[in-house]
Each structure stands twice: as structure tokens, then as C-alpha cells.
C-alpha positions in Angstrom: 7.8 -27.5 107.0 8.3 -29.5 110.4 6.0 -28.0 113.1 8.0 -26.7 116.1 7.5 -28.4 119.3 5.2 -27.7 121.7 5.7 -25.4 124.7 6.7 -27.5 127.9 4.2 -25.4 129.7 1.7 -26.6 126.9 2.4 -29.7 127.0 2.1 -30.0 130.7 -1.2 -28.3 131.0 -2.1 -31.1 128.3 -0.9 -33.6 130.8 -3.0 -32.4 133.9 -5.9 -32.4 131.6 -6.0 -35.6 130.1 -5.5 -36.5 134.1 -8.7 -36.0 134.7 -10.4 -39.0 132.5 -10.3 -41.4 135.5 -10.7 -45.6 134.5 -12.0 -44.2 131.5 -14.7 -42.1 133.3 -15.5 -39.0 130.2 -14.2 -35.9 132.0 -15.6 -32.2 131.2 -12.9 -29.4 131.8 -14.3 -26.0 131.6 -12.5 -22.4 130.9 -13.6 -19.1 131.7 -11.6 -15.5 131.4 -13.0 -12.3 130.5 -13.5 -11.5 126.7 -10.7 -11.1 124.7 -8.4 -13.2 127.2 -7.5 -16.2 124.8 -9.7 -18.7 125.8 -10.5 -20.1 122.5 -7.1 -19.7 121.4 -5.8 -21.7 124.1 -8.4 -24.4 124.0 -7.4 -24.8 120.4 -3.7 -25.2 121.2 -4.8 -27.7 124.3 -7.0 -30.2 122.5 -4.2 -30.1 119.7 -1.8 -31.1 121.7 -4.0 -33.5 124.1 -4.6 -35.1 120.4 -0.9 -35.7 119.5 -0.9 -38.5 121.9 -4.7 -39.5 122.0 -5.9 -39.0 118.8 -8.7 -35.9 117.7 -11.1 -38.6 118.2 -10.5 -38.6 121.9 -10.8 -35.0 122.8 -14.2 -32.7 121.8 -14.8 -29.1 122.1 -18.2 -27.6 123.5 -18.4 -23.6 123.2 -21.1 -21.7 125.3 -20.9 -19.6 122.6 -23.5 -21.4 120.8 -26.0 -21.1 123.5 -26.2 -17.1 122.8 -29.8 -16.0 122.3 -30.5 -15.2 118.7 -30.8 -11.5 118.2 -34.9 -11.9 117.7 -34.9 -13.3 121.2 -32.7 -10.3 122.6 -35.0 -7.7 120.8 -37.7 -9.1 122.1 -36.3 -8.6 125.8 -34.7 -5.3 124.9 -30.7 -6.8 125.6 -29.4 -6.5 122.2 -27.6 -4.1 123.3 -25.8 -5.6 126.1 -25.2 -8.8 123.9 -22.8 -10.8 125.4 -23.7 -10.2 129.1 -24.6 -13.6 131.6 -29.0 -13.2 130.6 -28.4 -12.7 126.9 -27.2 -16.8 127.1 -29.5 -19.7 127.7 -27.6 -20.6 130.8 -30.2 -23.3 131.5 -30.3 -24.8 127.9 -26.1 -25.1 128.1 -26.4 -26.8 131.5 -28.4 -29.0 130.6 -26.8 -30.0 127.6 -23.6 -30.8 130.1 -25.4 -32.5 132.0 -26.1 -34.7 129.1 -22.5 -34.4 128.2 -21.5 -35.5 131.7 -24.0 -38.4 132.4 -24.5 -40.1 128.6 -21.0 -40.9 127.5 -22.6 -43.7 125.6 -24.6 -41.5 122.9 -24.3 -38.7 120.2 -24.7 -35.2 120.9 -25.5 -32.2 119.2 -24.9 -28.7 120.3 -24.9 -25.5 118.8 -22.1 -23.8 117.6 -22.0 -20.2 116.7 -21.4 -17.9 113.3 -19.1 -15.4 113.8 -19.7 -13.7 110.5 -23.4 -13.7 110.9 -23.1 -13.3 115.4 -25.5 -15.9 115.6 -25.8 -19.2 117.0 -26.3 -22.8 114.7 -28.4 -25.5 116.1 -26.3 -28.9 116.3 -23.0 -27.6 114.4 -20.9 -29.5 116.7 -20.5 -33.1 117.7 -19.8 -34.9 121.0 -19.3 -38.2 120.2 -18.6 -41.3 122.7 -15.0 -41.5 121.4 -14.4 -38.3 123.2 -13.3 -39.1 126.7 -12.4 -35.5 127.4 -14.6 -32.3 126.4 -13.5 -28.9 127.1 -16.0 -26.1 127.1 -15.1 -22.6 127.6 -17.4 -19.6 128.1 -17.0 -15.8 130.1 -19.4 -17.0 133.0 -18.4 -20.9 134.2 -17.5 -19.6 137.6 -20.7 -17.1 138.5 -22.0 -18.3 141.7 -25.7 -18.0 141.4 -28.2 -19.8 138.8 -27.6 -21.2 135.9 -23.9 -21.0 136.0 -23.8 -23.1 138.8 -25.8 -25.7 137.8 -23.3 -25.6 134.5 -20.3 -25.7 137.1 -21.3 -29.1 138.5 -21.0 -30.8 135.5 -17.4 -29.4 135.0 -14.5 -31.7 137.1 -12.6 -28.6 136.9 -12.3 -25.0 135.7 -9.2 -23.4 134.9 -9.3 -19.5 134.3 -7.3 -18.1 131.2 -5.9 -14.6 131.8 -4.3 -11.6 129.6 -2.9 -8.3 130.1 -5.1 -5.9 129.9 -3.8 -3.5 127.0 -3.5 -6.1 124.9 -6.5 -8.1 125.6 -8.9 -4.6 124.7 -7.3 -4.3 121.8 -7.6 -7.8 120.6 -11.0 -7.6 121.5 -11.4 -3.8 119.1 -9.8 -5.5 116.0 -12.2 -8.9 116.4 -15.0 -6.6 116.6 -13.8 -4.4 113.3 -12.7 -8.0 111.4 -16.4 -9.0 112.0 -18.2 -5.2 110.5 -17.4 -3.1 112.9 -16.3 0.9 112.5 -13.7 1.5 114.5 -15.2 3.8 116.6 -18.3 1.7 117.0 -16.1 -1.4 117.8 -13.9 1.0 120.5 -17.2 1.6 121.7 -18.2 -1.6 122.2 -15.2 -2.9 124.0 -15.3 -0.1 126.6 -19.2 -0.6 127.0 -20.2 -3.9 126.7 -17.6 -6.2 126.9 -15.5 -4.3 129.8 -18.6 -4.7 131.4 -19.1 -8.2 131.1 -14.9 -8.9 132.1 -15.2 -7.0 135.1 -18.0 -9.4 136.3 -15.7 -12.1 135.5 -12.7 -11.0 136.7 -14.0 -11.7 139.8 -14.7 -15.0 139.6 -10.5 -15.6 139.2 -10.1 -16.3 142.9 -12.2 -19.6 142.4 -10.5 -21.4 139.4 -8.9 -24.7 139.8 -5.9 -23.2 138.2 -4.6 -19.9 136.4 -3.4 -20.0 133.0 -1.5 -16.4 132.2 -1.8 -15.9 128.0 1.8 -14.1 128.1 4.6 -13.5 125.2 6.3 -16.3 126.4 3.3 -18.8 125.4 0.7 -20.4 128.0 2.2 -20.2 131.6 0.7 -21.2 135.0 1.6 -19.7 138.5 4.0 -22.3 139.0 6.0 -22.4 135.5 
């Protein structure tokens, strides 16, 4: 079966990304949006599309979600239970590892990934190679304006903040939460604890994205589609 084509909005976020690699400079785009907005979803759909016309080679992706503390760590500081928040991430560990990202095009890097079966991060998982003149990370907190995420921020060239109605992003956020061992109830409770929690903090940070993507039914959209 032929794969449809590509939504123009797509295509021309794909564009303004793959703008940002200047005389073959690497370029680090970041993505933030609450939990449950679609920002993995969309960063999938963007480097696939950035790859039709650069090759997968070209294009890496670097999840913050590797850099969650393992649940030993958050016992030990008694925030297992608000797992997910901005201090149950080593903040410092991912900003340094853009850092690396941003200012040693030239080598291989490692970075962790993370399990969703087992909720826990996996030490060098993923690859940033020099091929890859663009790398997109995404994470909740790339626009907090106090330390770590700031020091993350300065490695980015730009952040672009992926949005979601709310309705649908809760319940998209329940049924990820019951498709990885959740009760119902227990995953309900989750959503309206911790994770609403954690997207009011970020929702806002909107005001001071580069650019609004809206995750509608109409596919990826901007402000000015």
C-alpha cells in the first residue's frame, strides 16, 4: 500500500526545522508540552518527514525521558510518588549531555533512553552520531526558567511547544498509564494527581516557545496554518 502524503502543515514545520542547520552548523531543536500533549508523536512524524528528503541518517532523536531517576534513586528521596515531576529528572546530567550534543558534532554519543514497560531509564540506548545534523529532544520541562532547565535551554536553537485539548489529552494520558499496568482507577488517579500537576507547571511556560504546534483532528497545525 502507497503511504498517503504528508500534511502541508507537516511538511512545513519539517521545512522550518531543517532551517535551522546553518552552513552545516548541527542544530538542536527542543519540544516541550504538558504530558499527554503529543510530543513524541509529533517528533516521530517530524524526523520522518525531515528524513524523506535528508535521509534518517541526518536527523537523531534525544528523549529527556531517559534522564528519569531510577525508582531506587526516587525512594531514596521519597518522590516516587510524584514521579514525573521537574526533581525526579537529572536536569544537570541531560544538560550536560546537550551540551556535548551541541559542541562535539564530530564524535559518538550515548544517551539513555527509557523502558516504558519496565518505567525505567537504559544507559546509552540511543545514538547521536555525527551524520545527524539535526537532533530533536523533547521533554515536559525545556522552557522552566530556573536551574537546570535553563542551562538545557541554551543548548537548544529553538523550542517549539506542542499543544492538545484538554479532554482528550487526560484521557490519552489514563489509557497510556492502564496499557503500561495500571487499574483504571489507579491510572485515573494518577492523571488527576501527578501528571496534572506536572502540565499545569508547564503550561505556563507556552508564552515563551519559539512557536506553537496545536495536536488537533486536522493533523499538526501552527497559529498561522
Amino acid at each position: 500500500m502507497t503511504p498517503s502524503p504528508p500534511a502541508p502543515s507537516l511538511s512545513s514545520l519539517a521545512e522550518l526545522a531543517t532551517d535551522l542547520v546553518i552552513e552545516g552548523r548541527r542544530a538542536i531543536l527542543g519540544v516541550a508540552g504538558a504530558p499527554g500533549a503529543g510530543k513524541t508523536t509529533f517528533v516521530e512524524a517530524l524526523i520522518e518527514q525531515v528524513a524523506r528528503t535528508h535521509g534518517r541518517d541526518w536527523v537523531a532523536h534525544l528523549p529527556m525521558d531517559g534522564f528519569h531517576l531510577a525508582d531506587a534513586q526516587l525512594q531514596r528521596i521519597g518522590a516516587l510518588s510524584r514521579k514525573g515531576a521537574p526533581d525526579t529528572f537529572d536536569g544537570y546530567g541531560y544538560a550536560h549531555l546537550l551540551e556535548r550534543v551541541h559542541c562535539h558534532p564530530d564524535e559518538d554519543i550515548y544517551a539513555p533512553g527509557f523502558e516504558r514497560t519496565l518505567e525505567q531509564p537504559l544507559a546509552a540506548s540511543l545514538l547521536i552520531s555525527p551524520s545527524a545534523q539535526l537532533v530533536i529532544t523533547e521533554g515536559n520541562y525545556l522552557l522552566l526558567d530556573h536551574e537546570p532547565w535553563t542551562r538545557a535551554r541554551a543548548q537548544l536553537d529553538q523550542v517549539w511547544y506542542v499543544t492538545a485539548n484538554h479532554e482528550v489529552r487526560v484521557s490519552r494520558l489514563i489509557a497510556r498509564h492502564m496499557r503500561f499496568g495500571k487499574k483504571p482507577d489507579d491510572a485515573t488517579a494518577w492523571v488527576h494527581s501527578s501528571d496534572e500537576s506536572n502540565a499545569r507547571l508547564v503550561l505556563e511556560t507556552a508564552d515563551l516557545a519559539d512557536r506553537v504546534v496545536v495536536n488537533s483532528t486536522s493533523g499538526w497545525l501552527t497559529p498561522e496554518s
